[in-house]
N, C-alpha and C positions, 0 to 999 in steps of 0.2 A: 689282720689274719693272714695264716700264712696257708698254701693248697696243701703240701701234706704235712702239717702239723697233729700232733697227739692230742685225744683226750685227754681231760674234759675239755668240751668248748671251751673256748676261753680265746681274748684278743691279746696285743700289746701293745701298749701306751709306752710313750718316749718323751722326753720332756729332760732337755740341758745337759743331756748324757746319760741321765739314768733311764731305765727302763721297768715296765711294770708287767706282768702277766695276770689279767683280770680273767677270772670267771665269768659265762654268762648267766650261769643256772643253779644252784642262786649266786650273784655278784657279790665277786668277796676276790680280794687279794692273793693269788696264787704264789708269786713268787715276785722280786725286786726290791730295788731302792728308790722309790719314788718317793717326793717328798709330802707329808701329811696333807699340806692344802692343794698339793695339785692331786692326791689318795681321791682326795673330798670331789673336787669338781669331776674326775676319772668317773668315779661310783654315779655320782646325780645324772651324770648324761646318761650309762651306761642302765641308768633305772627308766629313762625316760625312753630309751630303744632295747630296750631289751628283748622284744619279738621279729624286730629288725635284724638284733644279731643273730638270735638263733635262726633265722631263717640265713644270713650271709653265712654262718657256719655249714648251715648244712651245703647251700651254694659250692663252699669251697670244698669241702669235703667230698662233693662230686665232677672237681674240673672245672665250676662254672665261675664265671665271676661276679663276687660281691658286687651289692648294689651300693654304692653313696650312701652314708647317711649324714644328715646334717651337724654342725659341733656346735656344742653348748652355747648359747649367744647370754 
């Protein structure tokens, strides 16, 4: 997540040079070229923190800084 980034919420995912702009609400593919299976494991974390991010959004959206969250194991 970036501090002054545009709505909608939403993060970006990077993986081998390409890059993804995810949705948090609902989580859905915004913009990029990521490829389908790393699409797949992006979305499954992205469902499993999904109240984590909307809260680092709002975080960022006010100066403060995101908390960690953990990556998909």
């Amino acid at each position: 997540m970036y501090f002054d980034d545009h709505p909608p919420p939403h993060f970006h995912a990077f993986y081998s040079g390409a890059e993804g702009q995810i949705g948090i609400d609902p989580i859905q593919v915004l913009h990029g070229n990521l490829p389908d299976r790393v699409v797949s494991m992006v979305v499954e974390w992205a469902a499993l923190h999904q109240y984590e991010l909307k809260e680092d959004w709002e975080l960022a959206r006010a100066d403060r800084k995101p908390h960690k969250i953990p990556p998909l194991r």
